[in-house]
DOLO-862210 format. One record per residue: residue number from 1; x, y, z of N, C-alpha, C in turn. Coordinates in pm, whole numbers. Each point is the difference from the previous one (the first is absolute). Last residue first. Layout:
N
  num     n_X     n_Y     n_Z    ca_X    ca_Y    ca_Z     c_X     c_Y     c_Z
  NUM       X       Y       Z       X       Y       Z       X       Y       Z
...
END
This chain:
394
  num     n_X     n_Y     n_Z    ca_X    ca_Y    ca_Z     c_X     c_Y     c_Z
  394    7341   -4979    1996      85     -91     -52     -28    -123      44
  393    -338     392     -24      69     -40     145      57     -93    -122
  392    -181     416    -163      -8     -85     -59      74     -87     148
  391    -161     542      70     102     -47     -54     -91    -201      15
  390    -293     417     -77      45     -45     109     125    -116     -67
  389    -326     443     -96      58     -55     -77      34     -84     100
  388    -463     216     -38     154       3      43      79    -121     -81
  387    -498      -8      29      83      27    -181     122      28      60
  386    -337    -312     246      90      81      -4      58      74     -81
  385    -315    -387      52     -60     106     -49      94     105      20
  384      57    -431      98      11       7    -180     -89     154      -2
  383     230    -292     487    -101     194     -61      32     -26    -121
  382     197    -349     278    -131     -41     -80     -71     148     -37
  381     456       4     214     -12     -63    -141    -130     -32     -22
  380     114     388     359     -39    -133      -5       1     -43    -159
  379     -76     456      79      31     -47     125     -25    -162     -22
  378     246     349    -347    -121     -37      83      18     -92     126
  377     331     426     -50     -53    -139    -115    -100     -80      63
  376     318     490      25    -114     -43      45     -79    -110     -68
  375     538     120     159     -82      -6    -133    -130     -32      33
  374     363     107     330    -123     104     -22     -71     -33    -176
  373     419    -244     123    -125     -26      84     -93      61      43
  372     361      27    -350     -80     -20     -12     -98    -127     132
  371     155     530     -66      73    -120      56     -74     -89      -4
  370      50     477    -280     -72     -47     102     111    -135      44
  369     145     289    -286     -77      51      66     -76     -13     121
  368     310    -144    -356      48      -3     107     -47     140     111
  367     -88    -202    -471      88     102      41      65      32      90
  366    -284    -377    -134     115       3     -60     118     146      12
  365    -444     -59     241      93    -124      48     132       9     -93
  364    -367     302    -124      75      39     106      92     -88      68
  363    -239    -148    -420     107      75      -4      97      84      97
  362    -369    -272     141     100    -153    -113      82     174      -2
  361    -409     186     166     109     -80      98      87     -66     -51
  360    -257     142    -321      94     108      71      31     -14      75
  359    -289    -318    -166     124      12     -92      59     118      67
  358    -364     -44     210      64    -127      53      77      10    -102
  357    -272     336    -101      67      63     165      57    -130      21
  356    -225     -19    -437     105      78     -19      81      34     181
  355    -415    -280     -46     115     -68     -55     131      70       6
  354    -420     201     160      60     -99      76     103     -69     -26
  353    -166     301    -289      65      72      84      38     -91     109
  352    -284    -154    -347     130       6     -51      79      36     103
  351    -399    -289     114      14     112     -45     108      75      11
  350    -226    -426     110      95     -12     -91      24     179     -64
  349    -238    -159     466     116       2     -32     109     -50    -164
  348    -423     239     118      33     -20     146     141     -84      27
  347    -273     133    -439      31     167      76      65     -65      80
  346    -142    -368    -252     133      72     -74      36     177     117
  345    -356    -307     122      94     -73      41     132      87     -51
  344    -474     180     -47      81      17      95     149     -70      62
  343    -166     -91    -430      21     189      10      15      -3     125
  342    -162    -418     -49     114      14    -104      73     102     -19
  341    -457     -60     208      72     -48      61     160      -6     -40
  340    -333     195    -226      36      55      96     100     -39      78
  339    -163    -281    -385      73     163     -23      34      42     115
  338    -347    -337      98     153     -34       4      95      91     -42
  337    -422     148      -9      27     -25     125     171     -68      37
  336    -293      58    -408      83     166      51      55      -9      91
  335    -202    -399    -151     178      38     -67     -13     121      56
  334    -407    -101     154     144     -96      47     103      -2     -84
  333    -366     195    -107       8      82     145     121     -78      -7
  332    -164    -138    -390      65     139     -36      68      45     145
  331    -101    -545      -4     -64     147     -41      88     115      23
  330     171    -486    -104     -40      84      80     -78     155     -49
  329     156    -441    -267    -144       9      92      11      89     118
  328     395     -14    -329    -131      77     -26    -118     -26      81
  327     408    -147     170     -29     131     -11    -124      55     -53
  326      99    -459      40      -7      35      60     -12     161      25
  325     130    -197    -359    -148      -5       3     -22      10      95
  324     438      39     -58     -75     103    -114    -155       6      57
  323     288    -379     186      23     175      86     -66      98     -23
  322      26    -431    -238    -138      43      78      20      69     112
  321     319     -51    -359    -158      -1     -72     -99       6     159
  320     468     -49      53     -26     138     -69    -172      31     -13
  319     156    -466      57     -43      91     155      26     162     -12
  318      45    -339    -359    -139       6      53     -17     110      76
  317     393       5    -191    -114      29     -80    -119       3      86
  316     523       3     111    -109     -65      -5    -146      40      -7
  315     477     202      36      12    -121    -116    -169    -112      10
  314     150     351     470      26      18    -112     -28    -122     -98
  313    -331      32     430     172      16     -34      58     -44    -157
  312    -388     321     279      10    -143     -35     153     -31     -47
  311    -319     417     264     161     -35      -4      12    -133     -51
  310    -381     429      34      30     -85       2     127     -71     -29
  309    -152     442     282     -33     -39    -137      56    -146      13
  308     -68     258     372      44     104     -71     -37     -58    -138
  307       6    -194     400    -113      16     -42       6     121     -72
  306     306    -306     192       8      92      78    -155     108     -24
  305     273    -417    -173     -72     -13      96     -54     151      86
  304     438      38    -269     -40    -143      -9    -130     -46     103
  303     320     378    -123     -88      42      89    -147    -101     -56
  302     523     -63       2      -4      76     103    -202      61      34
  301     216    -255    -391     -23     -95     145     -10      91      84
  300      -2     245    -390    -103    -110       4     -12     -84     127
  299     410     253     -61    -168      64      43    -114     -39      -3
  298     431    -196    -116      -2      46     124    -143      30      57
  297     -20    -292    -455     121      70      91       5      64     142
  296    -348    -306    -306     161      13     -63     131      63      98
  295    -551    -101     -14      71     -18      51     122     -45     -15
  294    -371     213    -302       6     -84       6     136     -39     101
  293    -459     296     -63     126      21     -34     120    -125      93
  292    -490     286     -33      42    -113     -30     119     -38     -59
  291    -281     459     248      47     -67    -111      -4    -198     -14
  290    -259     561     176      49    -134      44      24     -88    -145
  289      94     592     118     -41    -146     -92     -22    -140      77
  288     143     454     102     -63     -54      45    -105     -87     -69
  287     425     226     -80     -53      32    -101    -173     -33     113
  286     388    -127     128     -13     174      37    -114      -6    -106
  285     120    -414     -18     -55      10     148       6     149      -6
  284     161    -155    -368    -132     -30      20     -68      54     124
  283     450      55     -60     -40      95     -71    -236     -12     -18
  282     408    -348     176     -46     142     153     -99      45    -152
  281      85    -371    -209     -66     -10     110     -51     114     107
  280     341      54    -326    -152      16     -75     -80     -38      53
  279     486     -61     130     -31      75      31    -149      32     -45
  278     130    -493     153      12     107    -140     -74     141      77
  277     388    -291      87    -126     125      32     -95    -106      17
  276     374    -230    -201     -16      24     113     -65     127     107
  275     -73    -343    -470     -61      47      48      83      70     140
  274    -197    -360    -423     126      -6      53     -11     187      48
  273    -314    -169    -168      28    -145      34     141      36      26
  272    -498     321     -78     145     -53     -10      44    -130      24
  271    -426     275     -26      11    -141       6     179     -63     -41
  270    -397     379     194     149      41     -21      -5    -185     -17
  269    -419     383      31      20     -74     -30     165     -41     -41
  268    -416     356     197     114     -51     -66     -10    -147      17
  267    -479     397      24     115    -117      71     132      -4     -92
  266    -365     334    -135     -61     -82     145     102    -103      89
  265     120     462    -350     -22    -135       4     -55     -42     170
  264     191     456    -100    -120     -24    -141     -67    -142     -19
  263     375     149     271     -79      75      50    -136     -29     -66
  262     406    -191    -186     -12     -39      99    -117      45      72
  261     150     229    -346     -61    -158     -74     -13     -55     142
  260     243     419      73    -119       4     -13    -144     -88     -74
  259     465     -67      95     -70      37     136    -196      21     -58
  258     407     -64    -338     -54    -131      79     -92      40     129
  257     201     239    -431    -121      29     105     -37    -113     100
  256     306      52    -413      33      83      99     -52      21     138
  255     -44    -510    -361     -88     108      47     110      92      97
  254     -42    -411    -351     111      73     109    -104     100      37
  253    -277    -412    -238     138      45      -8      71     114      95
  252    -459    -324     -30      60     171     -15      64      94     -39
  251    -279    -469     -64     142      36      13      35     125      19
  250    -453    -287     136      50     113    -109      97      15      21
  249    -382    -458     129     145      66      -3       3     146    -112
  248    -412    -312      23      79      28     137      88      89      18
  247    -188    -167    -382     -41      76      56     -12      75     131
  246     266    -402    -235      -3     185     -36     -83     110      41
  245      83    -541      64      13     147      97       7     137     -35
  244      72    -473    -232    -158      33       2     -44     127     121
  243     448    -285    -114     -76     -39     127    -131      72     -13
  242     280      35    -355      18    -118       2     -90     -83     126
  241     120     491     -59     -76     -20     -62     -83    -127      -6
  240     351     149     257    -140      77      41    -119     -59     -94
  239     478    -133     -26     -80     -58     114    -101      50     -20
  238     226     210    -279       5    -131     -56    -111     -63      90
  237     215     356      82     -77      30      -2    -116     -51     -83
  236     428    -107     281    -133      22      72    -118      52     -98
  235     445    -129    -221    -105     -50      74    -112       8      76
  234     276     369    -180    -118    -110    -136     -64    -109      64
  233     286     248     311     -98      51     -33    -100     -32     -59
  232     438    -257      72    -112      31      84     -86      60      -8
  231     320      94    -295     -47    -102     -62    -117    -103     147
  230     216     431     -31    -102      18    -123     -85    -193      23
  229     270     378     362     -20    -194     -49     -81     -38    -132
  228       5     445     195     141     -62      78      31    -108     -54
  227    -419     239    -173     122      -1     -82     131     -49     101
  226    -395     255     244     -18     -97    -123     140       7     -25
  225    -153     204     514      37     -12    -125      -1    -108    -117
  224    -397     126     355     144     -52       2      66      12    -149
  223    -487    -170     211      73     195      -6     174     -37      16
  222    -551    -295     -56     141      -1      16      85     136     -62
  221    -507    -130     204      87      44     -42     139      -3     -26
  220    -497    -247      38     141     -12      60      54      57    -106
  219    -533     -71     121      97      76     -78      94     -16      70
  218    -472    -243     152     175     -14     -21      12     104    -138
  217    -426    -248      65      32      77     136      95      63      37
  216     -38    -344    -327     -96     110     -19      -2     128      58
  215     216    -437     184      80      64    -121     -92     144     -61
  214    -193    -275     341      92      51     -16     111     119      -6
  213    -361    -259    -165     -53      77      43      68      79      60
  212     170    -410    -184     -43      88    -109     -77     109      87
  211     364    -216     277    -126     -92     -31     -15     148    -109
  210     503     -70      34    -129      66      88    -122     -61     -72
  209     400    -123    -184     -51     -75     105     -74       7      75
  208     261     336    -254    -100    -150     -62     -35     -81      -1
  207     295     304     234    -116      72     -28     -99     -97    -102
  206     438    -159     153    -130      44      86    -129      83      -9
  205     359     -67    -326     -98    -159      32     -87       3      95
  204     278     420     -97    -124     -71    -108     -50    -142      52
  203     311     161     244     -66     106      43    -122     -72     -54
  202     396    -206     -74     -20     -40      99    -183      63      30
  201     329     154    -335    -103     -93     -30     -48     -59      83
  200     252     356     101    -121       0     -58     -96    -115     -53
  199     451     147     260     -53    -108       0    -163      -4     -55
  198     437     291     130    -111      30      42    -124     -93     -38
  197     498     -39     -92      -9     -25     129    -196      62      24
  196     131      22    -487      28    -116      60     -24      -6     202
  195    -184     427    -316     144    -121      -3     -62     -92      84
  194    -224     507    -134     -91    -141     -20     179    -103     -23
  193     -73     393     385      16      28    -106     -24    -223     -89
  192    -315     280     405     133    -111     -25       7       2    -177
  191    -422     116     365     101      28     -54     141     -31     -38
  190    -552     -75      -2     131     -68      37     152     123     -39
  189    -609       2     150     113      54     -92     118    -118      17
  188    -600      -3      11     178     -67      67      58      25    -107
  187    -531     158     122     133      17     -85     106     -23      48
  186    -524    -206     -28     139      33     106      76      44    -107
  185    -551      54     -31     117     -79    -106     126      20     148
  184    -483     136       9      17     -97      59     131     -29     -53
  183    -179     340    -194      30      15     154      64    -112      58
  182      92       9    -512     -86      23      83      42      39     122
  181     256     154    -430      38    -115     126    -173      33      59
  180     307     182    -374    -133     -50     -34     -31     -64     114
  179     438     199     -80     -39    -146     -45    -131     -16      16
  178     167     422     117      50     -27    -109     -17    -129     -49
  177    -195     151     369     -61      92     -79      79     -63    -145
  176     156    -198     374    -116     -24       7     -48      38     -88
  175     405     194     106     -12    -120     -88    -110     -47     -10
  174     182     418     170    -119     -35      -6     -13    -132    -113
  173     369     258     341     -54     -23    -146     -97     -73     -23
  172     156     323     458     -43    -154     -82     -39      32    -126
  171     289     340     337    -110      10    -100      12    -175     -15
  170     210     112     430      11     -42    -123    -150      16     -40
  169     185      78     463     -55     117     -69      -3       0    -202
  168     350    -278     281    -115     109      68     -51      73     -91
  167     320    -347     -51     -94     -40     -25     -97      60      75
  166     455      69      34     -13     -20    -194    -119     -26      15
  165     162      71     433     -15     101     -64     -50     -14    -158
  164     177    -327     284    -177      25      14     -38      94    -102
  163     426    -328     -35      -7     173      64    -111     -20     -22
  162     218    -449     147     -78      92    -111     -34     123      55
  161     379    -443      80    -164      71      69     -33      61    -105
  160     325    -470      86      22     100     -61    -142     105      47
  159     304    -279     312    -128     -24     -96       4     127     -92
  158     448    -172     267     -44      66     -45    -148       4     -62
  157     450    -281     275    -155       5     -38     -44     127     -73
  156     496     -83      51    -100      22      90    -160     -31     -88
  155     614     -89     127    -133     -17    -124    -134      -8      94
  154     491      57     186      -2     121    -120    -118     -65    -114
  153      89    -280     342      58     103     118     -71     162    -120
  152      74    -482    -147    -125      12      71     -22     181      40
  151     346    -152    -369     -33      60     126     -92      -7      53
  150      66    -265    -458      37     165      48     -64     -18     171
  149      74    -354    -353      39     -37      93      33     210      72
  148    -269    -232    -379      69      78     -63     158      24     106
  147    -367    -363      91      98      14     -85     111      74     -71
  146    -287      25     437      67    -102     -24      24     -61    -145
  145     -99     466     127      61     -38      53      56    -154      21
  144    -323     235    -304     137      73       3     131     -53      95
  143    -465    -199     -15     143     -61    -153     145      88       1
  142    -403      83     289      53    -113      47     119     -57     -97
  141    -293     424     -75     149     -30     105      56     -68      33
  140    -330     -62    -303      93      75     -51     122      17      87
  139    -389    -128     126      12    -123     -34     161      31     -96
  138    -322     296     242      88     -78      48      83     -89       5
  137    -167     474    -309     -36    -143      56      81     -98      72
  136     155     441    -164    -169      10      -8     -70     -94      76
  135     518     152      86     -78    -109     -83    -169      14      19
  134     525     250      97    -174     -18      25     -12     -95     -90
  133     527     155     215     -92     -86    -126    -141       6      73
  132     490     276      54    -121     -88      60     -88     -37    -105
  131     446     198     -78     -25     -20     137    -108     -52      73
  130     279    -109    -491    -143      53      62     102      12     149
  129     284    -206    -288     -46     130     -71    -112      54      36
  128     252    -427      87      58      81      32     -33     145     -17
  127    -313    -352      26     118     -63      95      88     119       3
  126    -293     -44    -358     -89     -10     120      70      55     112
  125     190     -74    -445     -75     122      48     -56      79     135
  124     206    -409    -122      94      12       9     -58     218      56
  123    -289    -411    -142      54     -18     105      74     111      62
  122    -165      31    -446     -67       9      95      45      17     154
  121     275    -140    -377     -54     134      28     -76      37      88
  120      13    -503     -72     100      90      69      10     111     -29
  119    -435    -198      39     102       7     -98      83      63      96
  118    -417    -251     181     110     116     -23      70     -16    -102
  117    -557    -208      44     159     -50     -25      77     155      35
  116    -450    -147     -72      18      38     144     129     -46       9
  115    -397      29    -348     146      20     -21      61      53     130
  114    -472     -69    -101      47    -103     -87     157     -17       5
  113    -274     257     348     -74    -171     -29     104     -58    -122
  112      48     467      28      81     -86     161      -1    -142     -13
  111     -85     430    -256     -27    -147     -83      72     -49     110
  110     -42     467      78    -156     -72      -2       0    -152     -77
  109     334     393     255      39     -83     -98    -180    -115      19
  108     195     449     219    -171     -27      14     -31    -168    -143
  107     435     315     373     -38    -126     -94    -161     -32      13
  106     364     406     177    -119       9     -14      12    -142    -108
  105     405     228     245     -30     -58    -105    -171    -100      13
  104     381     427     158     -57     -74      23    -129     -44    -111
  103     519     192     176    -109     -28    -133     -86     -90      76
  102     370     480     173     -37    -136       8    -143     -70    -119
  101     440     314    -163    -148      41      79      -2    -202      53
  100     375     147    -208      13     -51     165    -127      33      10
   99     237     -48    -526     -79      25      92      24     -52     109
   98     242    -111    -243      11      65    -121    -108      70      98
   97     198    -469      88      46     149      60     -33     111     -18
   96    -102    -419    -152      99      18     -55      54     124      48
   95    -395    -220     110     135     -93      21      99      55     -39
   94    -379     231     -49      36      22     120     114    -103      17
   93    -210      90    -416     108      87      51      19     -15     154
   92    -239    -347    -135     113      16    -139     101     141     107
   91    -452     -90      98     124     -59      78     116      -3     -77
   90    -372     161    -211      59      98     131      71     -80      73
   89    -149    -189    -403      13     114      -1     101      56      96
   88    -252    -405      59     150       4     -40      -5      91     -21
   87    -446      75     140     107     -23      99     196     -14     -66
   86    -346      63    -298      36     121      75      96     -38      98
   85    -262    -358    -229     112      56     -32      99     115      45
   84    -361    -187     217     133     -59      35      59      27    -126
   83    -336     274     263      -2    -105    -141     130     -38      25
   82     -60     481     224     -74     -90      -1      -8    -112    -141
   81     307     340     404     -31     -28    -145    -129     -98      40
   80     239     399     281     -59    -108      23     -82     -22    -137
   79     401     266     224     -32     -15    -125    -109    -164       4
   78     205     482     386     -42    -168     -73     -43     -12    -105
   77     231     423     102      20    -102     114     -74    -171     -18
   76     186     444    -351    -128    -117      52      91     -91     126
   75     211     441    -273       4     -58     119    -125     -89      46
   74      86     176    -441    -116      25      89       9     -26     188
   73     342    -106    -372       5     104       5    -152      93      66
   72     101    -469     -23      87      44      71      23     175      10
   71    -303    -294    -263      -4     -32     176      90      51      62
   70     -14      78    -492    -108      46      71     -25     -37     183
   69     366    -150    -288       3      93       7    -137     140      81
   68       3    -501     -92      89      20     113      33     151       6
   67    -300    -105    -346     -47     -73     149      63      39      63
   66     182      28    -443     -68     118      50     -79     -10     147
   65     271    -319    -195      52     112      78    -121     110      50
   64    -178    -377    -178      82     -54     104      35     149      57
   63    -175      22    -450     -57     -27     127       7     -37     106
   62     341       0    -308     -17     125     -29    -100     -10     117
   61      98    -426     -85      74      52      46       6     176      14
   60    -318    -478     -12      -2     126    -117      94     112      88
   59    -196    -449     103     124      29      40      45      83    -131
   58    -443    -142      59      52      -7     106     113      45     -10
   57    -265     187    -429      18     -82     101     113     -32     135
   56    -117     412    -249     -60    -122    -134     -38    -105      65
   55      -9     488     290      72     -81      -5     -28    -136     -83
   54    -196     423     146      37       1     -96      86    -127     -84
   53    -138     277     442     167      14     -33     -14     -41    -173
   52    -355     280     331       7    -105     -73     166       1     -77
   51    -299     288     451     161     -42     -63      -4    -165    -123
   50    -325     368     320     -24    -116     -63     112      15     -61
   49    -178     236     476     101      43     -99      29    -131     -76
   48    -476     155     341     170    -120     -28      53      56    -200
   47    -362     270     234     173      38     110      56    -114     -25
   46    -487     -12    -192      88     105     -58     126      40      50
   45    -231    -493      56      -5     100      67     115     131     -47
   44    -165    -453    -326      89      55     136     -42     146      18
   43    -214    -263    -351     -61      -2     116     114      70     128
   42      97     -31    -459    -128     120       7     -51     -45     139
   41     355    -307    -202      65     109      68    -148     113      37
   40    -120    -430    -172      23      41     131      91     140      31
   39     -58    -198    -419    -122      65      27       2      23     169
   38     514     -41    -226    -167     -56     -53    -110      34      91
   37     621      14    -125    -111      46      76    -155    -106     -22
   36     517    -184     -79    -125      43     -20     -62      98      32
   35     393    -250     182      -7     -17    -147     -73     139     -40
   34      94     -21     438     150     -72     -72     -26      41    -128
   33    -218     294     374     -41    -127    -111      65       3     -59
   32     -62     248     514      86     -22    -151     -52    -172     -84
   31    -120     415     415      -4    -114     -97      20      -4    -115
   30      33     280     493      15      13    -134     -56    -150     -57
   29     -34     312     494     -35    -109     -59      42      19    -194
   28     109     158     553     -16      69    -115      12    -144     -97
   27    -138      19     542      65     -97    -100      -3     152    -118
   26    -152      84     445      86    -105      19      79     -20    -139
   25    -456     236      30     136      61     127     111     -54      22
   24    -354    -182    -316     108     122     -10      90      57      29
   23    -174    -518      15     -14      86      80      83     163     -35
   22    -242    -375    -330     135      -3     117     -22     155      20
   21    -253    -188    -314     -71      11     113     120     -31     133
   20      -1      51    -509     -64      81      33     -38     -30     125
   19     267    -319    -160      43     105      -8     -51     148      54
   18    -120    -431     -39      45      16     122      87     130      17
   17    -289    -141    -368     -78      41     174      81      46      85
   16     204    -150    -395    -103     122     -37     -11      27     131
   15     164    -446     -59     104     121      20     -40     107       2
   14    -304    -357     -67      24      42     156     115     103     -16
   13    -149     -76    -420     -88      50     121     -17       9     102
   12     296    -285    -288       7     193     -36    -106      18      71
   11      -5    -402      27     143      57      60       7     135      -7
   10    -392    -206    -250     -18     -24     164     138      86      95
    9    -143     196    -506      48    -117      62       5     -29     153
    8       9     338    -424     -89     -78      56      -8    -106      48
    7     420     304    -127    -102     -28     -87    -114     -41      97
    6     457     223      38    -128      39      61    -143     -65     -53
    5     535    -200      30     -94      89     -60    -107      34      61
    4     361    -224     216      52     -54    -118     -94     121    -124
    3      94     111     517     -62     -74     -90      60     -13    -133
    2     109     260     543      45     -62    -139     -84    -150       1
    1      -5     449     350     -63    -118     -57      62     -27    -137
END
């Protein structure tokens, strides 16, 4: 697995999983971080070997070699990156000969809606420097191939899943205890670091729009890193004030413990606007949370109607606002009920090991293991509930 860092992050967390959940008997697993380490390296499984190169930026030549020196002197059979910087990275040495592992190239690129353009690097990446391309979302594959113009043949679906394991047997933090919270009060977490694609002010208007009884009725947590955006931040916190919601809202800030803030709360809450997971959707659903969360990407449409939680569509206030209030008029039985429903959807098919056995068919196809008409893919283009991977039709 190659990442750009181990920091906290949707990309960096599927590279994690997928790490710890490839097949032993099969794979010897390393990961490498171009730049960085960060709070994720403490989640890999004690047998992946963490390699940080260190590297200032993209085409930081000392970090380069040392890459090629490390792939070649590990004998790695695949080098499956993640982020499209990584990707130039590693196609770099593969155009240039410098490596023969095969690459495969994992895209979880979440500003799709605003920037659905190739660059020629890109292109050139795509085309000559991967052996297969995932895409989180469908909408991703569709660009890979009719703009980036890659291989129907070599781009596959991919959903992203979730290790269960992070959310067994979690101590809960007792936020309730820490904010003073009646019985009757809801606790909605959000998780999401506080930028631009996660769309807060969107969040605030909806939340101030809830009828005053409401709003009363309401603690919304926000958990996530501070300081990405100083100057988004000041705004939202500008909004809070300006909209008379303070008593509504607590900023959290980052939290090591997201599982267990999750375990500790009555519902979520995801009001992104740009979006191809979102992985914090599965994490709700293990968490057996029922959420509200705003129909952006794969997973959202995938479990759209399904009575897991609510799905309004992104940049719009109202219908945020009465997803929210729709939630709170359910009783305590009926969010436990939808939670459930959300935990059994994430055990049955967004669960990691399902994801990690349809990426090990993609690498046995590249080895020349299998054939790919023993690829096991869903049955039929209308399954959004499939997490397999299934090739993009040209």
């Amino acid at each position: 697995m190659v990442t750009d860092s181990l920091a906290v992050g949707g990309a960096e967390q599927v590279a994690v999983d997928l790490a710890n959940t490839l097949d032993r008997s099969t794979y010897e697993v390393r990961v490498c971080a171009t730049r960085d380490s960060g709070p994720l390296e403490s989640r890999l499984a004690a047998d992946v070997e963490t390699v940080v190169l260190n590297r200032p930026n993209t085409w930081d030549v000392g970090g380069f070699l040392r890459f090629v020196k490390l792939v070649n002197g590990t004998g790695t059979d695949i080098i499956h990156s993640h982020g499209r910087g990584t990707l130039r990275f590693v196609a770099l040495a593969r155009v240039l000969g410098l490596i023969r592992a095969k690459h495969v190239f994992h895209d979880h690129f979440g500003w799709f809606n605003l920037d659905r353009n190739a660059s020629l690097d890109v292109r050139v990446a795509l085309r000559r420097g991967i052996d297969a391309y995932l895409g989180t979302d469908s909408r991703l594959c569709s660009w890979a191939v009719h703009t980036a113009g890659m291989d129907p043949q070599r781009t596959f679906l991919v959903r992203s899943g979730v290790d269960l394991t992070r959310f067994a047997d979690v101590e809960p933090i007792d936020l309730r205890e820490q904010f003073g919270l009646r019985d009757d009060q809801v606790l909605m977490i959000m998780l999401a670091n506080i930028r631009h694609p996660k769309d807060h002010p969107t969040l605030l208007r909806a939340v101030a729009e809830l009828p005053r009884e409401l709003q009363d009725r309401l603690k919304l947590v926000l958990v996530g890193s501070t300081g990405v955006d100083p100057a988004y931040e000041a705004g939202c916190k500008a909004m809070i004030v300006r909209l008379g919601i303070e008593r509504c809202i607590e900023i959290y800030g980052r939290s090591e413990q997201p599982a267990g803030l999750l375990a500790g709360a009555d519902a979520a809450v995801l009001s992104s606007k740009n979006e191809t997971g979102p992985l914090v959707v599965l994490e709700y659903m293990a968490s057996g949370l029922p959420f509200v969360a705003t129909d952006t990407g794969e997973i959202t449409h995938a479990v759209r109607g399904l009575g897991a939680g609510f799905v309004p569509q992104p940049r719009d206030h109202h219908a945020l606002a009465d997803a929210i209030a729709a939630l709170l008029h359910l009783t305590a039985d009926e969010r436990a009920a939808m939670g459930q429903r959300g935990r059994q959807l994430a055990e049955e098919v967004f669960d990691q090991h399902i994801v990690t056995r349809g990426v090990e068919q993609i690498y046995e196809l590249l080895l020349g293991r299998r054939d790919r008409t023993d690829l096991i893919l869903p049955e039929g283009e209308g399954s959004r509930l499939d997490a397999r991977p299934r090739p993009v039709p040209a």
